[in-house]
C-alpha positions in Angstrom: -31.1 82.5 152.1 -32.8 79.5 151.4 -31.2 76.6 151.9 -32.5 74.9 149.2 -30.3 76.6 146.9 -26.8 75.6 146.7 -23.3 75.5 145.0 -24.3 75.3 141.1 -27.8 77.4 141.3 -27.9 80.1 139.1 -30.1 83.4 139.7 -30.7 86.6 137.8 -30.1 89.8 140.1 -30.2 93.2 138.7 -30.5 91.7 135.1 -27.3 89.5 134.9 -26.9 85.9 135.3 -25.4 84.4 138.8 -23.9 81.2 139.9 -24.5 81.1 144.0 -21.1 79.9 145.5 -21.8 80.0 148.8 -22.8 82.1 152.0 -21.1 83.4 154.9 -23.8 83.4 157.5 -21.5 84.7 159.8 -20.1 88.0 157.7 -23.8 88.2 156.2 -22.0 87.9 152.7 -23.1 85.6 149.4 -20.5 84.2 147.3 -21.5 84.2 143.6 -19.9 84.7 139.7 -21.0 86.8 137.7 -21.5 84.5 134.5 -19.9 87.1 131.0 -21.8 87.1 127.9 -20.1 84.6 125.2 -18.5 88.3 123.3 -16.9 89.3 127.0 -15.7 85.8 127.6 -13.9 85.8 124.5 -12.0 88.8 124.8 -11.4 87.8 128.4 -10.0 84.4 126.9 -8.3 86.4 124.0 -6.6 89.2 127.0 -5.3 85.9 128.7 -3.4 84.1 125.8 -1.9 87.0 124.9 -0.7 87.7 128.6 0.8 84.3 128.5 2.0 84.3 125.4 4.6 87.8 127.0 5.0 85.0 130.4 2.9 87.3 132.3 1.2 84.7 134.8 -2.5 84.6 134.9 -2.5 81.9 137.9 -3.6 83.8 140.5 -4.8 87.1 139.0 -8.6 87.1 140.2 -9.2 89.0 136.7 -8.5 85.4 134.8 -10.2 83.4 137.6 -12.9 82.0 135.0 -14.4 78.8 134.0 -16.3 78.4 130.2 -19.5 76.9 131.2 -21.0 73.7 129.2 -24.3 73.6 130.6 -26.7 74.1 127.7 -28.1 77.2 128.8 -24.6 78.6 129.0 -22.7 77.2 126.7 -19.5 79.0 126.2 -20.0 81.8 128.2 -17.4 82.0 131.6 -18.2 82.4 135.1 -16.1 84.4 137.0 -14.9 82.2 139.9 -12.8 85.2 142.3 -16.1 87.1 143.0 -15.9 90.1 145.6 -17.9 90.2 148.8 -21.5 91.4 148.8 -23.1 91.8 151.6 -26.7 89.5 151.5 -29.8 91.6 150.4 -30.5 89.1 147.7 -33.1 87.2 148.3 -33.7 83.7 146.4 -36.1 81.2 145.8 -35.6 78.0 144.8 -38.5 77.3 142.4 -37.6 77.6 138.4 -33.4 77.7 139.1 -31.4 76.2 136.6 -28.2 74.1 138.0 -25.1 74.2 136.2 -23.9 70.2 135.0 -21.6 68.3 137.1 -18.4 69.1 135.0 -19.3 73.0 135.6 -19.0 72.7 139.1 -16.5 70.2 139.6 -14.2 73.2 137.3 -16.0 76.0 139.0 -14.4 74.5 142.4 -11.0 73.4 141.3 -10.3 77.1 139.7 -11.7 78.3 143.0 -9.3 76.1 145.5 -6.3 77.2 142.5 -7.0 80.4 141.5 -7.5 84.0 143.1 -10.5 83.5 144.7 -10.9 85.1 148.6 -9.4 83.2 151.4 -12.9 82.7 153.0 -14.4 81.8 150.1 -12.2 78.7 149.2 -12.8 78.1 153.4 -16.7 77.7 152.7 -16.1 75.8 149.5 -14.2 72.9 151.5 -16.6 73.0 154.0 -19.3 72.3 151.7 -17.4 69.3 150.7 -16.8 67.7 154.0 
């Protein structure tokens, strides 16, 4: 991986769009959510009020583990923040990535420290913060 992308990067694999979370070096795993196109996100935000609306709790159901992005180029479109592992064959360059603002990822984290992201994943996360 190279190291000069980080938390925020986003990447197009397979024809979707890709925040990079992190990597497990160790497990040979990337962390990264899938970013939904603005009709998905608004049926997943339409599901999720409806769900609380019947006091089914979302909190820590990976399925509403989400952020709405701000960032120009993704405006209204959500990130999924519980991603699943992959193993790394992905490989990344840093020239021409777009970053997500500072309010994206600041969100992005917080739902991934609160919500249903994996264990190891929130363990890289505060890591990256130290």
């Amino acid at each position: 991986m190279d190291k000069n992308i980080g938390f925020g990067s986003v990447f197009q694999y397979r024809g979707d769009d890709f925040v990079y979370f992190a990597e497990d070096v160790e497990r040979n795993v990337i962390f990264a959510g899938k970013i939904l196109d603005s009709h998905f996100t608004r049926s997943l935000i339409d599901l999720e009020t409806s769900r609380d609306m019947t006091g089914r709790s979302t909190t820590q159901n990976p399925a509403f583990s989400y952020v709405v992005l701000a960032t120009k180029e993704f405006e209204k479109r959500a990130v999924m923040c519980a991603p699943q592992e992959r193993e790394n064959g992905i490989q990344l360059e840093s020239d021409g990535y777009l970053m997500l603002n500072d309010d994206d990822q600041i969100n992005i984290r917080q739902q991934i420290k609160d919500g249903g992201a994996p264990e190891r994943l929130r363990t890289l996360i505060q890591l990256l913060e130290k």
